[in-house]
Rosetta silent file (secondary structure, phi, psi, omega in degrees, C-alpha in Angstrom):
SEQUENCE: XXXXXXXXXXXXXXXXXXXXXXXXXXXXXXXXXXXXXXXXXXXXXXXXXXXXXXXXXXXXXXXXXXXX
SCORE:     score description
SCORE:     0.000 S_00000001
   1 L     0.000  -40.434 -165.661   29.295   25.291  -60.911 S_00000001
   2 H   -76.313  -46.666  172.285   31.647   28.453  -60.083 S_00000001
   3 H  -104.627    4.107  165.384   29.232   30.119  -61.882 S_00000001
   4 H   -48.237  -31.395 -159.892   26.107   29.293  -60.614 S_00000001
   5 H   -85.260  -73.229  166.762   27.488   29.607  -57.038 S_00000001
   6 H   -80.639  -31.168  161.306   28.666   33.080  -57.640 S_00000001
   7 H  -144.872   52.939  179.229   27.260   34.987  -60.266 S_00000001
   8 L   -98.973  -81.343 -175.105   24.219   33.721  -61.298 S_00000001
   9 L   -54.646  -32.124  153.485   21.795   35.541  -58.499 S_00000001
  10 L   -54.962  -21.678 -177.375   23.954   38.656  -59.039 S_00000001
  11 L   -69.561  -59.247 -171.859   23.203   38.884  -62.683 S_00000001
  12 L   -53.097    5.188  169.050   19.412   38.699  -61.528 S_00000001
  13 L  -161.779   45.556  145.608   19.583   41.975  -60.317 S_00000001
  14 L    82.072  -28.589 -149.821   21.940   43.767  -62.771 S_00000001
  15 L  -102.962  161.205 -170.467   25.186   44.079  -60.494 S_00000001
  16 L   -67.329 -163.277  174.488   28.795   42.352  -61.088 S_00000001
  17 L  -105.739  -27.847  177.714   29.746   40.046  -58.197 S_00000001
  18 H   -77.443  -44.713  177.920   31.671   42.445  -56.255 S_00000001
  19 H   -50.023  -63.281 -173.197   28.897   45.385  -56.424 S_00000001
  20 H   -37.005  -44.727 -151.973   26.721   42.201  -55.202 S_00000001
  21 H   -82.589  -29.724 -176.152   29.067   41.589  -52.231 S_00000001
  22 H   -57.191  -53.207 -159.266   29.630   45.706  -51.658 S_00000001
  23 H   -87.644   -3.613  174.715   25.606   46.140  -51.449 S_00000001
  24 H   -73.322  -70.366 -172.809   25.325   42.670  -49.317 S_00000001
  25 H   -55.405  -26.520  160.975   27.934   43.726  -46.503 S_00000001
  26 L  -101.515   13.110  161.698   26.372   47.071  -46.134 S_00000001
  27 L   -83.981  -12.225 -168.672   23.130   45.680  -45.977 S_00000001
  28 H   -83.418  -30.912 -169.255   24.395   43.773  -43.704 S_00000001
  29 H   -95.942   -5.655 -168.494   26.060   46.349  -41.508 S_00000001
  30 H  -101.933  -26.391  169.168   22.741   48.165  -41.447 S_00000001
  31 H   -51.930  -63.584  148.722   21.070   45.199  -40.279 S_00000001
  32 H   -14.710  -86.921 -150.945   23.886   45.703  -37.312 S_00000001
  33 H   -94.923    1.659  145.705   23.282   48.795  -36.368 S_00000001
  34 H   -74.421  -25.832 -173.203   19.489   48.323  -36.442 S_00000001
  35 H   -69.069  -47.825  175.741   19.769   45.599  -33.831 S_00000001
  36 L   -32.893  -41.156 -149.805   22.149   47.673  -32.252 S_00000001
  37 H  -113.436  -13.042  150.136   20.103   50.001  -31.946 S_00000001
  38 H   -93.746    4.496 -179.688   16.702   47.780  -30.669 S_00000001
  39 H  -109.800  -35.683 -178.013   18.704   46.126  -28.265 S_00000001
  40 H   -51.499  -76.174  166.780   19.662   49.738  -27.004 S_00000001
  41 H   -37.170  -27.049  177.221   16.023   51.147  -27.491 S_00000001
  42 H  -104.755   -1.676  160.840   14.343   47.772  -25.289 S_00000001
  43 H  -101.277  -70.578 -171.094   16.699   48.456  -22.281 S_00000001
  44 L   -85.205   96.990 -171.191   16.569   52.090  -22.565 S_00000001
  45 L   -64.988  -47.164  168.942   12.898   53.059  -24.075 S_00000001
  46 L   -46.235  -40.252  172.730   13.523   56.537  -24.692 S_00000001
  47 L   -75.543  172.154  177.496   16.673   56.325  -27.122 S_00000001
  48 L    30.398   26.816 -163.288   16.589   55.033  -30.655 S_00000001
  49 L   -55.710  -17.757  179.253   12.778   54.976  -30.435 S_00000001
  50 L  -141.400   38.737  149.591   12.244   54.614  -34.195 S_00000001
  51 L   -32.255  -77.514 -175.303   15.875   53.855  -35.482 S_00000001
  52 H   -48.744  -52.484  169.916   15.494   50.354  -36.247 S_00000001
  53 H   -47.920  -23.000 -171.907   12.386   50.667  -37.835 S_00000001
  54 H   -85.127  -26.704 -179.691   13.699   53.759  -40.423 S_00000001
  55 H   -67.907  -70.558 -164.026   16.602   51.532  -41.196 S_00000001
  56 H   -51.647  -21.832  173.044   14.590   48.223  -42.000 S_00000001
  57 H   -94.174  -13.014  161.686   12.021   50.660  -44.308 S_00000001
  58 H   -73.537  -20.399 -167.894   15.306   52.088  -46.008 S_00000001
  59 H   -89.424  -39.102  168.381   16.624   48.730  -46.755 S_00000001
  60 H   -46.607  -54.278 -161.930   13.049   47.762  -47.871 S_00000001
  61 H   -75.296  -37.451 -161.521   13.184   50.635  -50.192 S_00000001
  62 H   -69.005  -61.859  158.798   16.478   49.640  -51.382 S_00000001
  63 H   -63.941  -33.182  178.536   16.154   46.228  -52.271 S_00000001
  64 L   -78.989    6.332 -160.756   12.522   46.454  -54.440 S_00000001
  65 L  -112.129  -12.791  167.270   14.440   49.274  -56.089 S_00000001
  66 L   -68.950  142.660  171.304   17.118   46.842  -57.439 S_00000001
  67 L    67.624    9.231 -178.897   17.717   45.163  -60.586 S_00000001
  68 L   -86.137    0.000    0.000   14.621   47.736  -62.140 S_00000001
């Protein structure tokens, strides 16, 4: 059970359980600071005009680039 729960889906893409949780939380923080940064960009149109979008095609790059 412990490890199904925990390191089973990390194995499927090569990394330990901590590297899993290290590349989760700053996907995670990136996630953040795109919303952050679309919530900015739909009050104020001029700022952050293509932040969110460069982050969400870096994370996209990031993740299909895993476990290869």
């Amino acid at each position: 059970m412990f490890a199904r729960v925990f390191l089973d889906h990390p194995a499927k893409v090569n990394e330990t359980f901590a590297q899993h949780m290290l590349f989760a939380l700053k996907f995670s923080g990136l996630l953040f600071a795109a919303a952050g940064a679309a919530f900015v960009h739909a009050i104020i149109p001029c700022l952050f005009e293509r932040t969110a979008s460069r982050i969400i095609g870096q994370l996209y790059e990031r993740t299909h680039r895993r476990g290869r």
